[in-house]
C-alpha positions as CSV (number, residue, x, y, z in Angstrom):
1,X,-158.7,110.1,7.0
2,X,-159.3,106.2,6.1
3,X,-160.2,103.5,7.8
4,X,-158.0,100.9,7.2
5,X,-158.5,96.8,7.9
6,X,-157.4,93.7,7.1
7,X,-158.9,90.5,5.5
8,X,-158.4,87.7,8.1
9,X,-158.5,84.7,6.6
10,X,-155.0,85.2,4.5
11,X,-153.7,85.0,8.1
12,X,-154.2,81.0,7.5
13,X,-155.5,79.1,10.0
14,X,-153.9,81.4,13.4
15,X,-155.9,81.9,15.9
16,X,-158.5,85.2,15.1
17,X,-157.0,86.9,18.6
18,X,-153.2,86.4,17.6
19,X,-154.4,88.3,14.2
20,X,-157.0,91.0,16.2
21,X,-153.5,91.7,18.5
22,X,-151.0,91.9,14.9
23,X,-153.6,94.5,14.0
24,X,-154.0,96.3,16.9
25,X,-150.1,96.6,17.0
26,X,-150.1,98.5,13.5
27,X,-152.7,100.2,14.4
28,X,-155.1,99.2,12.0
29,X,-159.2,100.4,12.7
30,X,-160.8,97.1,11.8
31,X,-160.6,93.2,10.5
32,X,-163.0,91.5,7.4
33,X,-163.7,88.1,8.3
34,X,-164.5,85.3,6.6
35,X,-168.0,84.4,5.4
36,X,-168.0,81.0,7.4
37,X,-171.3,81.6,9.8
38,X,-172.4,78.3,10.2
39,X,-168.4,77.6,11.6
40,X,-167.8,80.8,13.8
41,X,-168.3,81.9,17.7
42,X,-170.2,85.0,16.6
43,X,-170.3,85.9,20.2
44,X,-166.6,85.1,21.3
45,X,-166.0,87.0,17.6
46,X,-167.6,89.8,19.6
47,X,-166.0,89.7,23.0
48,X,-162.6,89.8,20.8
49,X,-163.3,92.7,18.8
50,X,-164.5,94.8,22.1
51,X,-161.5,93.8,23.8
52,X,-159.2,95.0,21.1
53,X,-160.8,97.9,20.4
54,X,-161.3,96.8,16.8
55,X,-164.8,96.7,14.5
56,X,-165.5,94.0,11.8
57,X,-165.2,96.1,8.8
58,X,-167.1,94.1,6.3
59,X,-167.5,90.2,5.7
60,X,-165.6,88.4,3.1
61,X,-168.0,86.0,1.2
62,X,-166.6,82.4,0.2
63,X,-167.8,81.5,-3.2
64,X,-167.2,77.5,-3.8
65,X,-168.7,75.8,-6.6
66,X,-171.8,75.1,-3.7
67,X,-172.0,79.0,-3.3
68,X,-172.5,79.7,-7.2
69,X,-175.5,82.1,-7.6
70,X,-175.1,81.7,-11.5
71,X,-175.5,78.3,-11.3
72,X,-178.5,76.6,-13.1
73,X,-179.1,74.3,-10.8
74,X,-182.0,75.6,-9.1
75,X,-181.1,73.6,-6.0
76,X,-177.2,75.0,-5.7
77,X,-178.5,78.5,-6.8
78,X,-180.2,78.4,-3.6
79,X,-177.7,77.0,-1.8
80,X,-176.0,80.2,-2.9
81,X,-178.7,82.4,-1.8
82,X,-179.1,81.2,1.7
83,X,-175.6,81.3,2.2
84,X,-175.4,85.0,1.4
85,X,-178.3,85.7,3.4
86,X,-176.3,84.4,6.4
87,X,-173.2,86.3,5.6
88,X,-176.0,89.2,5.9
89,X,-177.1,87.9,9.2
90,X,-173.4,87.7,10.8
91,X,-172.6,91.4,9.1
92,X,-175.7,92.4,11.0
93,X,-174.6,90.7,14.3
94,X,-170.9,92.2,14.6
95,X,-172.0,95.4,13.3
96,X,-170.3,95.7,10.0
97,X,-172.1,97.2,6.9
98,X,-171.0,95.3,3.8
99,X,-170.8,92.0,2.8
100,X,-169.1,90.9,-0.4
101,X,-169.9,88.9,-2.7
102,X,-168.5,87.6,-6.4
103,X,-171.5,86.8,-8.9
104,X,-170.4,83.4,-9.8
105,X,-168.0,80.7,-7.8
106,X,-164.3,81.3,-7.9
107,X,-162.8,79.0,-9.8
108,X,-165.4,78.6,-13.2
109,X,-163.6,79.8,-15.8
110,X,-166.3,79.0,-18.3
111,X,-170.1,79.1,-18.4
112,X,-172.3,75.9,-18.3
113,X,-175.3,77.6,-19.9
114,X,-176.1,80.7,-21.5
115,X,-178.5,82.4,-18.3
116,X,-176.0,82.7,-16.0
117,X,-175.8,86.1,-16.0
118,X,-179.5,86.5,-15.8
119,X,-179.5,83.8,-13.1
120,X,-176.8,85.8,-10.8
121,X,-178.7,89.0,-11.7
122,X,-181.8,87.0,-10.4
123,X,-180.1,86.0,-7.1
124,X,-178.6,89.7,-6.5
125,X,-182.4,90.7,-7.0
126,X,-183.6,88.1,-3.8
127,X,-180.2,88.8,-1.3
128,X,-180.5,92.5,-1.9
129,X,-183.9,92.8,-0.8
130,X,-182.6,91.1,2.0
131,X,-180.1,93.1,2.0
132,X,-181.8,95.7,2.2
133,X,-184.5,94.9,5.5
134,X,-180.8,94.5,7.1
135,X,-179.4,97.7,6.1
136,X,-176.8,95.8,4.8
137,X,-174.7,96.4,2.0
138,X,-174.1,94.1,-0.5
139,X,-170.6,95.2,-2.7
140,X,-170.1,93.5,-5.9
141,X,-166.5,92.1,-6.9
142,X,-164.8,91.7,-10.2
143,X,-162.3,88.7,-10.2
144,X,-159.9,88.7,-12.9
145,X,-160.5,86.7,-15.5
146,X,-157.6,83.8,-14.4
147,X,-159.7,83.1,-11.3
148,X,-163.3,83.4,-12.8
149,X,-165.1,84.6,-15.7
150,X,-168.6,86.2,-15.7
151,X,-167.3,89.9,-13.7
152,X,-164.2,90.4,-14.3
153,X,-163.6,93.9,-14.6
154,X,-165.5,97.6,-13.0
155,X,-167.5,98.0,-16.1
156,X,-169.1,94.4,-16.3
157,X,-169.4,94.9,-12.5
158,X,-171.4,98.5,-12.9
159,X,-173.9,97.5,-15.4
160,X,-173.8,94.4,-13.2
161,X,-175.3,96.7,-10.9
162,X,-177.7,98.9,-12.8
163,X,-179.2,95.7,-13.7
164,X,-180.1,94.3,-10.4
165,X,-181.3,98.0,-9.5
166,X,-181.0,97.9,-5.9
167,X,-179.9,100.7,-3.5
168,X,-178.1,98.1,-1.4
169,X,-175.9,96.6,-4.0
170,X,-173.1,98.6,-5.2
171,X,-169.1,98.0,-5.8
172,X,-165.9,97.4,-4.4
173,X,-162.7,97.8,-5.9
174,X,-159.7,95.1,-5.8
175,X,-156.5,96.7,-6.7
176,X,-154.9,93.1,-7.3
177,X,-157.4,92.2,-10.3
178,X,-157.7,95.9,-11.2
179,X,-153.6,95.9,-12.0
180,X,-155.1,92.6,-14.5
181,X,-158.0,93.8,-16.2
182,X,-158.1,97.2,-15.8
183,X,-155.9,100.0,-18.8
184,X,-156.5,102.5,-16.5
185,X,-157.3,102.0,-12.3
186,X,-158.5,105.8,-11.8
187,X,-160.6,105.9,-14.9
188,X,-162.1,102.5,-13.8
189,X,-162.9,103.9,-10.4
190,X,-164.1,107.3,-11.6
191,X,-166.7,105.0,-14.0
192,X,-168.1,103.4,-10.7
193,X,-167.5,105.7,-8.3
194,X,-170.9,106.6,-7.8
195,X,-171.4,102.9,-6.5
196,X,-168.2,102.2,-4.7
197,X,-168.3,101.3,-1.2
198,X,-165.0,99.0,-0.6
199,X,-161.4,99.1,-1.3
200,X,-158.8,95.9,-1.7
201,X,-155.4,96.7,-1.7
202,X,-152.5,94.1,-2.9
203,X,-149.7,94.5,-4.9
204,X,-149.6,93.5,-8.7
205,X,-147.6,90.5,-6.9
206,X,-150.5,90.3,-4.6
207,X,-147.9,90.6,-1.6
208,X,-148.8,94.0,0.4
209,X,-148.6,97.2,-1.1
210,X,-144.9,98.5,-1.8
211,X,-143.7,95.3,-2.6
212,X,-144.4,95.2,-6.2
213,X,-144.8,97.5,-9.5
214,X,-148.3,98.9,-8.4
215,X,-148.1,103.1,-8.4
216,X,-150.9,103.7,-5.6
217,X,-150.7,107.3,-5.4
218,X,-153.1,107.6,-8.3
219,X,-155.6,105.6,-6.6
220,X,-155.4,107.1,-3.1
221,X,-155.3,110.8,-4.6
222,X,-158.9,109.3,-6.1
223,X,-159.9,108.3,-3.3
224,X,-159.0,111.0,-1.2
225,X,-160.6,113.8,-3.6
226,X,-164.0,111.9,-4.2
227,X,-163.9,112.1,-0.2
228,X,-164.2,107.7,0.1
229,X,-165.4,106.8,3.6
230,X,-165.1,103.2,3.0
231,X,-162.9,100.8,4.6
232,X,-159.3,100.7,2.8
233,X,-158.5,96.4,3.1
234,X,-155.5,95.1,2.7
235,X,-155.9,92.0,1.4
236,X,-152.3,90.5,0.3
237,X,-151.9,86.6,-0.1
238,X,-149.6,84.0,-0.4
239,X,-148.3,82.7,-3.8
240,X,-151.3,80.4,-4.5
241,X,-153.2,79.7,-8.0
242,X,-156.5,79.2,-5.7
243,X,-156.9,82.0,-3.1
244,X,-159.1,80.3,-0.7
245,X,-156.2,77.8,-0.2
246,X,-154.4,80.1,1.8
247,X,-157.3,79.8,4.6
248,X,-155.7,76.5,5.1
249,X,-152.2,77.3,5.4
250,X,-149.8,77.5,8.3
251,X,-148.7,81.2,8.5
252,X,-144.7,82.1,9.2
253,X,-145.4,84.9,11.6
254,X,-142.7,87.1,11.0
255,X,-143.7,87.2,7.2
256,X,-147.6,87.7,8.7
257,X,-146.0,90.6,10.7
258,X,-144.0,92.7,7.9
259,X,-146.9,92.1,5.1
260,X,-149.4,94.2,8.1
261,X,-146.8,96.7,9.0
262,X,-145.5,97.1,5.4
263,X,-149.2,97.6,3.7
264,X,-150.4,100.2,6.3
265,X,-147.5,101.9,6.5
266,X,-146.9,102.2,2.5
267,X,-150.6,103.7,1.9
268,X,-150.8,106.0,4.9
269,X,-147.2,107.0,3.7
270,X,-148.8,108.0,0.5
271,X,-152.1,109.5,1.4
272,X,-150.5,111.8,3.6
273,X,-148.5,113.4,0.6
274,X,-151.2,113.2,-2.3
């Protein structure tokens, strides 16, 4: 009953038809790709996902310390802006309906001032206007608190959300830094499920699904009975302190290859009995 996908870049730097082929293999629905427009053959991106028969689920935003729509900096706040209204642009032109995006860069652990909240708030208010002329989605995402700090959990990322006050920006869910910051993963989810649009799936390990101590069957029973149409993403990683690093990284195929069959195969495994 789910769609399920994969988030490209943890493939490293292979080829984006050697990853469209591992996923058509496994029999996946879709691929998120990486917020890089300004880098990417948007219309070989196309020919690619027509000739494998795949869609591009969602776009995966990239938030550096240029990207920071918390920032005070008025210049690198729009910096921020523009970027995300790009990521909306490319999620327009492969045809996928969310694009997501973290409130402040990944990596700032601590805040420079005391707006940036109300300056993230402020830039979610501009993109998601954009957003919304696009009839694109814009899904909010909480980064544990080892890897950022302003949302870091569902319920700073819901009234997040009911502060910007904007149809087109709701919620995803990342299973990885829900296992962190979350006591309870379907209480969370029930607290936002009004606004949820987007599912991450990793391990507590942040290998695939299956591979760790995460119990999933609560979570897809959730999902499954509050009838979630979003895209399920798996979204499993390399052991790296920085996540972005493993866009850089030379991938061992055969590892690539069980870590897609493993993650698809574990959830539908367990949707199919809860």
């Amino acid at each position: 009953m789910f769609k399920y996908s994969v988030t490209q870049w943890i493939f490293g730097n292979e080829s984006l038809e050697e990853s469209l082929k591992r996923l058509q293999k496994y029999e996946y629905h879709g691929v998120e790709l990486a917020g890089e427009p300004d880098t990417m053959d948007l219309e070989k991106i196309k020919e690619l996902l027509e000739e494998y028969n795949m869609e591009c689920s969602s776009i995966c935003g990239i938030y550096n310390s240029d990207r920071d729509l918390s920032s005070s900096n008025v210049s690198v706040r729009n910096q921020a802006i523009n970027y995300v209204k790009k990521c909306i642009d490319m999620a327009k032109k492969l045809g996928a309906s969310t694009v997501i995006v973290v409130p402040t860069s990944v990596g700032k652990l601590h805040p420079e001032t005391d707006e940036e909240w109300d300056n993230a708030v402020s830039s979610f208010q501009e993109v998601g206007q954009y957003a919304k002329q696009q009839n694109i989605i814009l899904a909010v995402e909480a980064i544990n608190r080892y890897e950022t700090y302003l949302v870091t959990n569902l319920y700073l990322a819901k009234r997040f959300v009911e502060e910007v006050q904007l149809d087109h920006v709701k919620i995803m869910a990342d299973l990885f830094h829900m296992s962190i910051e979350e006591r309870d993963m379907t209480e969370a989810l029930s607290n936002i499920s009004e606004y949820l649009v987007h599912v991450h799936i990793a391990d507590n390990t942040r290998e695939a699904a299956g591979l760790g101590q995460t119990d999933f069957k609560p979570v897809m029973s959730f999902l499954k009975n509050i009838n979630y149409n979003g895209y399920v993403t798996m979204e499993f990683l390399p052991a790296v302190s920085n996540p972005y690093v493993a866009s850089k990284l030379e991938g061992e195929t055969n590892e690539l290859d069980e870590f897609t069959r493993q993650s698809i195969q574990h959830i539908k495994e367990i949707v199919v009995n809860v």
